[in-house]
C-alpha positions as CSV (number, residue, x, y, z in Angstrom):
1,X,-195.9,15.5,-11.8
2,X,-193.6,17.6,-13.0
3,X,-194.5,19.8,-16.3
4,X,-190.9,20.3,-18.6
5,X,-189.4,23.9,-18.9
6,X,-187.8,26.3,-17.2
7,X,-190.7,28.4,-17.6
8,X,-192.3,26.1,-15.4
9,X,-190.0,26.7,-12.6
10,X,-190.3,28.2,-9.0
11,X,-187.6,30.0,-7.8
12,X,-186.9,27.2,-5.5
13,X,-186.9,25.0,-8.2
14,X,-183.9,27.0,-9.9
15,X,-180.8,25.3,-8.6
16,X,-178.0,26.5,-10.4
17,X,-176.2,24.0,-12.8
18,X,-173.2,23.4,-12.4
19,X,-170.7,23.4,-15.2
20,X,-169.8,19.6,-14.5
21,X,-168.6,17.3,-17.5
22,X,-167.9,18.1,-20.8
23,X,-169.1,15.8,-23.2
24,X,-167.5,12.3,-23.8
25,X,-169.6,12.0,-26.9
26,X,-169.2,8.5,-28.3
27,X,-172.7,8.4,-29.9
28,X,-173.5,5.7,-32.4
29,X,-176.1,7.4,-34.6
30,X,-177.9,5.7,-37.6
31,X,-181.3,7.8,-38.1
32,X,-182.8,11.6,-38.3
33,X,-185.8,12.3,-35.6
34,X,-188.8,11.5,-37.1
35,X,-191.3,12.9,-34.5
36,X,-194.3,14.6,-36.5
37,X,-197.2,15.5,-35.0
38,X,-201.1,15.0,-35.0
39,X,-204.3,16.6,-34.8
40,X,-207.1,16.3,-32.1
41,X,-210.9,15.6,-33.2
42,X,-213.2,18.4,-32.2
43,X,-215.1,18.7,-29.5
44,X,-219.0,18.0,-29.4
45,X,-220.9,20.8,-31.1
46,X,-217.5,22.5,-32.8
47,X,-218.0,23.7,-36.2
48,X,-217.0,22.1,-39.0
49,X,-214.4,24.4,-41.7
50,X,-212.7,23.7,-44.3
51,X,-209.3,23.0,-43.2
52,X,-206.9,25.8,-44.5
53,X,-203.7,25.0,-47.0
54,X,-200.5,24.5,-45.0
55,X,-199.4,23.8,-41.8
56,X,-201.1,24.9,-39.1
57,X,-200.5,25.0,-35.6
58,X,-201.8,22.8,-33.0
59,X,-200.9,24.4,-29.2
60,X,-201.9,24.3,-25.4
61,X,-204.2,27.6,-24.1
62,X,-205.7,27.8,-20.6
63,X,-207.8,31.0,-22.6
64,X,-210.8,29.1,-21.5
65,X,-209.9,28.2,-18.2
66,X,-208.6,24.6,-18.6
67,X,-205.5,23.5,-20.3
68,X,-206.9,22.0,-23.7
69,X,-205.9,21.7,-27.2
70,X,-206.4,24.5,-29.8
71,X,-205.5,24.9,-33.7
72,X,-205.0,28.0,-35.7
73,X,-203.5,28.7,-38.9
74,X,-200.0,29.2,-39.3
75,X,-200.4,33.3,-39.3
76,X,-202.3,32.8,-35.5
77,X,-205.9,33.1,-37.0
78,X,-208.5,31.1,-37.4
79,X,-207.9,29.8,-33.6
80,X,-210.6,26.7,-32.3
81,X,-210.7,24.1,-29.7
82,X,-210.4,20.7,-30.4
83,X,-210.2,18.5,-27.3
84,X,-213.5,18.5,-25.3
85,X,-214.3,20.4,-21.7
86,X,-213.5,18.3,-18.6
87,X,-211.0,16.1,-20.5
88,X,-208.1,17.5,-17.6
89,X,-204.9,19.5,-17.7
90,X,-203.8,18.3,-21.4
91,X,-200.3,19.0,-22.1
92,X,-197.7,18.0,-24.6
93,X,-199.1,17.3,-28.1
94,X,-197.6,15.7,-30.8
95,X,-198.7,14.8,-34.1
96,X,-198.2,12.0,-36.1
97,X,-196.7,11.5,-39.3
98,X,-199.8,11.3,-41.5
99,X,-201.4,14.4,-39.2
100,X,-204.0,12.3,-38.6
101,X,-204.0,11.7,-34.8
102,X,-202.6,14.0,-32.2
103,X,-200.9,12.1,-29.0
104,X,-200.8,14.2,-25.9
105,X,-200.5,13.7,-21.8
106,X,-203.9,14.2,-19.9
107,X,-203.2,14.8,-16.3
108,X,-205.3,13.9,-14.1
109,X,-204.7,17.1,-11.5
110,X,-206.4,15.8,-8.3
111,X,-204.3,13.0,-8.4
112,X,-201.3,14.6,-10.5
113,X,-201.0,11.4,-12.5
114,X,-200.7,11.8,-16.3
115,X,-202.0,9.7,-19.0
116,X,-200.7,9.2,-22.8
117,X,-204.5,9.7,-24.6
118,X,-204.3,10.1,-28.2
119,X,-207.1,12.1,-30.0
120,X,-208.7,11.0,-33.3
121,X,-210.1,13.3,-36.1
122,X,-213.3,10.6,-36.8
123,X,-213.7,9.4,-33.5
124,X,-213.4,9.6,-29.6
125,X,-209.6,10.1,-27.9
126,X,-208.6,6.9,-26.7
127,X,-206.1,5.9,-23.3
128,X,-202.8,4.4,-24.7
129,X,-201.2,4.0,-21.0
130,X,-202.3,1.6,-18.6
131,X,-203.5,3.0,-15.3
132,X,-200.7,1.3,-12.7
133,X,-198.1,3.9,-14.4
134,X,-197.5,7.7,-14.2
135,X,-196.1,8.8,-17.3
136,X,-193.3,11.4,-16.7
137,X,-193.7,15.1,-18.5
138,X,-192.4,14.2,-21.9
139,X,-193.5,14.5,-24.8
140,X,-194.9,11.1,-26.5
141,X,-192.3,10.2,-29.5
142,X,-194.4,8.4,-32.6
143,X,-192.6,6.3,-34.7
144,X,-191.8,7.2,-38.2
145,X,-194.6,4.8,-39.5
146,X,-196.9,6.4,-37.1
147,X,-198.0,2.9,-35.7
148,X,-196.3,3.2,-32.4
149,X,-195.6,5.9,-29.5
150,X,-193.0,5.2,-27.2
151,X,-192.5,7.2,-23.6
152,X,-191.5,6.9,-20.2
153,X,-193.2,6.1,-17.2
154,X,-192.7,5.3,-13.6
155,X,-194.0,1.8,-12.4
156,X,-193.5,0.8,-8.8
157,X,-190.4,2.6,-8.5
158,X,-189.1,2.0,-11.9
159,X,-188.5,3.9,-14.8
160,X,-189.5,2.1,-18.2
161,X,-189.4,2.8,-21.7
162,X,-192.8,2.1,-22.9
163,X,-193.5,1.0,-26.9
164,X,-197.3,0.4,-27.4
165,X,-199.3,0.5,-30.4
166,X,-200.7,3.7,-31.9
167,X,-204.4,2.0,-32.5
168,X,-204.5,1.0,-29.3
169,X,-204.1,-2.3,-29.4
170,X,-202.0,-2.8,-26.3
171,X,-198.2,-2.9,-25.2
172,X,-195.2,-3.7,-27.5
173,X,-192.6,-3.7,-25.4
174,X,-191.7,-2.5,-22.0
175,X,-187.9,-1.8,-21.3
176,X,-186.4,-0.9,-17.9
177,X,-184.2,1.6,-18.1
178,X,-180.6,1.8,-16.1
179,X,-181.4,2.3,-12.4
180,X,-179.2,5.6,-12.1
181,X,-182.2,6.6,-14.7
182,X,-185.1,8.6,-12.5
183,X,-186.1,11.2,-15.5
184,X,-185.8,11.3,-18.8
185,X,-186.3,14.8,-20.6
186,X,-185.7,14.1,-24.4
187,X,-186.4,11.3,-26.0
188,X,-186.6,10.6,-30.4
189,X,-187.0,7.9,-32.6
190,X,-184.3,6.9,-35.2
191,X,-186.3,7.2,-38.8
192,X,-185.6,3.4,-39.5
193,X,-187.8,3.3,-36.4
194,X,-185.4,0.3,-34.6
195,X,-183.9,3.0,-32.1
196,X,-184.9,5.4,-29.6
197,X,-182.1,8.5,-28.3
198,X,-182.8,9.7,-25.0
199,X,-181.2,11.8,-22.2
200,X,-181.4,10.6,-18.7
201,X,-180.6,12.2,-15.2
202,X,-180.3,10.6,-11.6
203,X,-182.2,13.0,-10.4
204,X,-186.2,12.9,-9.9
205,X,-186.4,16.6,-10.7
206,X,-184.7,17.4,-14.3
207,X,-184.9,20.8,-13.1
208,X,-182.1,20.5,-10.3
209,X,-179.5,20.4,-13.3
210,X,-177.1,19.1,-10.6
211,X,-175.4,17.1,-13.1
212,X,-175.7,16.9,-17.1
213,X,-177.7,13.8,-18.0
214,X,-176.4,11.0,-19.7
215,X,-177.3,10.1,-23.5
216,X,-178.8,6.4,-24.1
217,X,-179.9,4.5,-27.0
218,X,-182.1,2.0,-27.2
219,X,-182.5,-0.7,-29.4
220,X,-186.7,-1.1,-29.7
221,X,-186.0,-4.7,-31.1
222,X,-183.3,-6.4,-28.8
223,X,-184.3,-3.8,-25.8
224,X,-180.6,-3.0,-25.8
225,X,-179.6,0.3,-24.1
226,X,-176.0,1.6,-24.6
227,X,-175.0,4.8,-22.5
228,X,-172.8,7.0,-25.1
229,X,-172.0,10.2,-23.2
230,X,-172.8,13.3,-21.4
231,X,-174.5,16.6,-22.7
232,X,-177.6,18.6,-21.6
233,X,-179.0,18.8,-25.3
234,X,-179.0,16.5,-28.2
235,X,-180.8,15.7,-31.4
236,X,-180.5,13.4,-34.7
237,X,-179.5,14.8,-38.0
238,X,-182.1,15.3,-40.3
239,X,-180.3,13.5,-43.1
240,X,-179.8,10.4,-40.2
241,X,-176.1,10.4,-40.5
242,X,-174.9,12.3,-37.3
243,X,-176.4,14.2,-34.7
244,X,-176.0,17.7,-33.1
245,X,-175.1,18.2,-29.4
246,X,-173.8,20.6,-26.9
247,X,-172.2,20.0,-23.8
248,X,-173.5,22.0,-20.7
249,X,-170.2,25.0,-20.9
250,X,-169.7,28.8,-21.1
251,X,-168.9,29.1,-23.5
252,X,-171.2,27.1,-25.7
253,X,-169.7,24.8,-28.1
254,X,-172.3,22.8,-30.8
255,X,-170.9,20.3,-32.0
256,X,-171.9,17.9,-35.3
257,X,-171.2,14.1,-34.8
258,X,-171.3,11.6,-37.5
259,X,-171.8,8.3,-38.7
260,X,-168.0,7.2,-37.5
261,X,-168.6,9.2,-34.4
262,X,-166.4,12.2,-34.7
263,X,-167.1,15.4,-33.2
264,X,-166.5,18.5,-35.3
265,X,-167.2,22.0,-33.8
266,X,-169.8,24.2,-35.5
267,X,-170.3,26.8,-33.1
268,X,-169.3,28.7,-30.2
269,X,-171.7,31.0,-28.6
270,X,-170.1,33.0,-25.8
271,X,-171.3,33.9,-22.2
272,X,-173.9,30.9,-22.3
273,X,-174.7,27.7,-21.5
274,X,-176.6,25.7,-23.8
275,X,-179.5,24.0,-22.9
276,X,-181.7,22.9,-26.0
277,X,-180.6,22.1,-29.5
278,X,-183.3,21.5,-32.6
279,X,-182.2,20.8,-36.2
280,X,-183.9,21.9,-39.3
281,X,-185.9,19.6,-41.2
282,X,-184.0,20.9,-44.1
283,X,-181.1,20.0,-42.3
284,X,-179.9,24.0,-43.2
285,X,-180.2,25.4,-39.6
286,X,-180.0,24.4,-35.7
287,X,-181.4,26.0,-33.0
288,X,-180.1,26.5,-29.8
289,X,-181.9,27.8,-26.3
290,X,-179.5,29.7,-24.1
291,X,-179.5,30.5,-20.6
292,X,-176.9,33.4,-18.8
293,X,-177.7,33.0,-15.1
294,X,-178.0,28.9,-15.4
295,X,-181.5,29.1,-14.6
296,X,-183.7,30.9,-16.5
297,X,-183.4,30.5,-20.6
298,X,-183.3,34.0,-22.3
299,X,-181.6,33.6,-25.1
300,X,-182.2,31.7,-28.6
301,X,-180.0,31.7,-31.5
302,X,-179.9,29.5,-35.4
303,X,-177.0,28.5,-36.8
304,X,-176.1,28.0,-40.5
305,X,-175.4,24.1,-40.6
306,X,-173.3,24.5,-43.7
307,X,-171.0,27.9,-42.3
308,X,-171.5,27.8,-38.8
309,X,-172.6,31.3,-38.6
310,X,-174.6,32.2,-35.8
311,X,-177.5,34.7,-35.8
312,X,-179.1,36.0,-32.4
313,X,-182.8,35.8,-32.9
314,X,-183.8,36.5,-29.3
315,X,-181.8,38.0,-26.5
316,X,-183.8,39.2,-23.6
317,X,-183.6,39.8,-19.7
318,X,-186.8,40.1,-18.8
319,X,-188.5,37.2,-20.5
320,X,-187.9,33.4,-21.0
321,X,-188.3,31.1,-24.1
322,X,-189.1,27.2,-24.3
323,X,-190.9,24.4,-26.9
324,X,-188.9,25.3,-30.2
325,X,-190.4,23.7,-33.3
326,X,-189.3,24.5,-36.9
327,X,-191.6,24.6,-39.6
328,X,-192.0,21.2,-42.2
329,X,-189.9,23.7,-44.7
330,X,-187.4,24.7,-42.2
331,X,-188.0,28.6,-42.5
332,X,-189.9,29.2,-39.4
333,X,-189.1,28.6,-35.6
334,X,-192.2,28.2,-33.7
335,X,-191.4,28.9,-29.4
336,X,-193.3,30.0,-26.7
337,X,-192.1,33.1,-24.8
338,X,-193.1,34.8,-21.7
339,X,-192.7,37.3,-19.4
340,X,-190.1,36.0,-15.7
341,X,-193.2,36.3,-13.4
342,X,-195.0,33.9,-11.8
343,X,-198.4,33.9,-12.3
344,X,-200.6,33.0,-9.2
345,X,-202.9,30.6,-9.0
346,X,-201.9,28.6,-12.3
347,X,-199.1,25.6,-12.9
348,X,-198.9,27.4,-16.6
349,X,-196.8,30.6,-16.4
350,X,-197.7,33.6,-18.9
351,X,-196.8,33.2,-22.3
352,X,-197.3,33.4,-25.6
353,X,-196.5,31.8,-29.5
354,X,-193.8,33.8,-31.2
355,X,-192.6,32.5,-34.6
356,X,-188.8,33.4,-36.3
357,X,-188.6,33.8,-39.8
358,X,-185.6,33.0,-40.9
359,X,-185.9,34.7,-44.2
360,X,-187.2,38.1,-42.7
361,X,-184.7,37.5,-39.6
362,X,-187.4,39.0,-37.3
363,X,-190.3,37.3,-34.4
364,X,-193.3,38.2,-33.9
365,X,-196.1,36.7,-31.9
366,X,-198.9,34.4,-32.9
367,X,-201.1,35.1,-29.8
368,X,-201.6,37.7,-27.6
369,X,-203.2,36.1,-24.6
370,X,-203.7,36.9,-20.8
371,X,-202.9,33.4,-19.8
372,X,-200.9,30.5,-21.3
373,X,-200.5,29.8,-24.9
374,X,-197.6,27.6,-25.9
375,X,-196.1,24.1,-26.3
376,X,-197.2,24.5,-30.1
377,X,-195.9,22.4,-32.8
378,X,-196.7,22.5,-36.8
379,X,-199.0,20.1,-38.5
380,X,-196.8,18.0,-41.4
C-alpha cells in the first residue's frame, strides 16, 4: 500500500504536477472538522506514570526498529511506547474526542494490507476493518461523538467509504464512492457528524499529481455524494461556516468559502504551489505546505485568518515537511521535517517532530532521532 506524503516518495514516484484546473469551488459547507485524536494502551510490562497536564503528543518512531506508537509530553520528554512489539508497521494515529482511544492503520507488511485497529487505554486494541478490504493510507476520521470512524478502503475493485462503530460493534454503513474515485487523500467529518468532506483522484497513486482531485461530500445518513469542485487542499472552518481551500497554482491563492458559497481571497503566496491547508482550532490561523519544484514540499507558511498576513515559518531547500497539526489552543504547529535523502533499507524516510510557536515565531525540534519520528498529532 501506499504510505501518504511526499516524504514518502521515490524519485520515480515524483511526477511533476501539472498546473491543470483552477478551482470551480461550489462547496456546500455546514460543519468545522472535528477530527481529535486518541491514545494507545500500553504495552505489557510498561510502566505506569502519572499522566502529565496538557496535551501531549502521540507520534510514529521506528527508534526501536518497528514502526509503533509512542507518547511524550508536549516539550519532547518524557517519550514511552504504547502499542506492543510484533503488532506490524503502525501508521497514522488519530485520537478521539474524549482522548480516550487512539485509531490507527496496522499494516500487515508481508502482505502490504493495512488494517484500521483501534487501541484502548483499559484493554486490548481491537480490529475495526473486516479482513476482505485493504484500507487505503489515510488517516481514520472519528466522528465528533467519538462513536464512529469512517475511512476508505478497496474491496474487489471498489473504492468505499466505510462508517463502523467505534466499540466495535460492526459496520454502519458502506458507501461506494464515484467510479472515477481510485484514492482518496483527505477526508473530515462535518461537526454535526451527518457529513464527511473528501478529496478524490482517478488515479491509484495520489502521488502522480497528474490532475488535482475532486472535492466530494457525503451525506453519512442518505449516502449521498455531491462532487463540488477541484483543488489539491481543503479543510472545514473551525467555526463550521465555510471552509479554506487552495487550488493547485503558482502563484498560491487561499481562499475562504462560506456558508452561501462565495469565495473570498485571503492570501497569495508567490512562486508556490500549494499543496496542504490546516485551519486553527481557534479559527485565528491557517497553515499552508508549499512545494517550489512540484514535487518535493519545502515550504510552510500561517496565515492570519482575520488580515490575511502571511508569515514564512519554514523555507528550506534541502529538507521536506509533512503531517501539520495545531495545538487544541491554536498556538503551536506540530510537523514532521526531514532531511531530501532516501534512507535505505526503510519505507519511513529520516525525520524528525519540529513544533512552530506562533507566539515566539520560531521551530524547533521535539526529537532528535536517527530514524523516523513523525506523523504526530496532540492529545485534546
Amino acid at each position: 500500500m501506499s504510505l501518504r506524503g511526499d516524504s514518502l516518495m521515490s524519485s520515480e514516484e515524483k511526477t511533476l504536477r501539472t498546473v491543470a484546473l483552477v478551482l470551480i469551488a461550489t462547496v456546500l459547507l455546514t460543519g468545522a472538522l472535528a477530527l481529535y485524536l486518541t491514545l494507545a494502551r500500553r504495552p505489557a510490562g510498561a510502566v505506569e506514570t502519572e499522566a502529565p497536564s496538557g496535551p501531549r503528543i502521540v507520534f510514529v518512531s521506528d527508534v526501536e526498529g518497528e514502526a509503533a506508537l509512542y507518547v511524550m509530553s508536549a516539550d519532547g520528554t518524557g517519550m514511552e511506547r504504547l502499542s506492543s512489539a510484533g503488532s506490524g508497521m503502525i501508521v497514522y494515529p488519530a485520537w478521539s474526542p474524549d482522548g480516550q482511544h487512539l485509531a490507527c492503520l496496522h499494516i500487515d507488511e508481508a502482505s502490504d494490507r493495512a488494517a484500521v485497529w483501534v487501541h484502548n487505554l483499559a484493554g486490548e486494541p481491537s480490529r475495526l476493518s473486516a479482513e476482505e478490504v485493504d484500507v487505503m493510507g489515510l488517516k481514520p476520521a472519528w466522528s465528533p461523538d467519538g462513536t464512529r470512524l469512517a475511512f476508505v478502503a478497496s474491496s474487489e475493485g471498489t473504492v468505499q467509504l466505510i462508517v463502523v462503530h467505534a466499540d466495535g460493534s460492526g459496520v454502519e454503513r458502506t458507501i461506494a464512492l464515484p467510479a472515477q474515485v481510485r484514492h482518496v487523500y483527505s477526508l473530515a467529518w462535518s461537526p454535526q457528524g451527518d457529513e464527511l468532506l473528501l478529496l478524490g483522484t482517478d488515479n491509484p497513486s495520489w502521488r502522480s499529481y497528474i490532475t488535482p482531485p475532486f472535492i466530494y461530500l457525503v451525506s453519512v445518513d442518505d449516502e449521498g455524494v455531491e462532487q463540488l469542485g477541484q483543488a489539491w487542499a481543503v479543510d472545514w472552518a473551525p467555526d463550521g461556516r465555510g471552509a479554506v481551500v487552495a487550488p493547485y497554482v503558482n502563484p498560491a491563492v487561499v481562499y475562504t468559502v462560506d456558508e452561501e458559497r462565495q469565495m473570498q481571497p485571503i492570501a497569495q503566496l508567490e512562486d508556490v504551489f500549494a499543496v496542504a491547508v490546516d485551519w486553527s482550532p481557534d479559527g485565528g490561523h491557517i497553515v499552508v505546505l508549499g512545494t517550489r519544484n512540484q514535487s518535493d514540499v519545502t515550504a510552510l507558511y500561517i496565515i492570519d485568518a482575520a488580515t490575511g498576513e502571511v508569515t514564512v515559518a519554514v523555507d528550506g531547500t534541502e529538507v521536506w515537511m509533512d503531517w501539520v497539526d495545531w495545538s487544541p489552543d491554536g498556538r503551536r504547529l506540530l510537523f514532521t521535517q526531514g532531511p531530501l535523502q532516501r534512507r535505505p533499507g526503510s519505507r519511513l524516510p529520516y525525520a524528525n517532530l519540529w513544533v512552530y510557536d506562533l507566539d515566539q515565531r520560531r521551530g524547533q525540534p521535539l526529537t532528535e532521532q536517527e530514524g523516523f519520528a513523525g506523523m504526530g498529532v496532540w492529545s485534546p
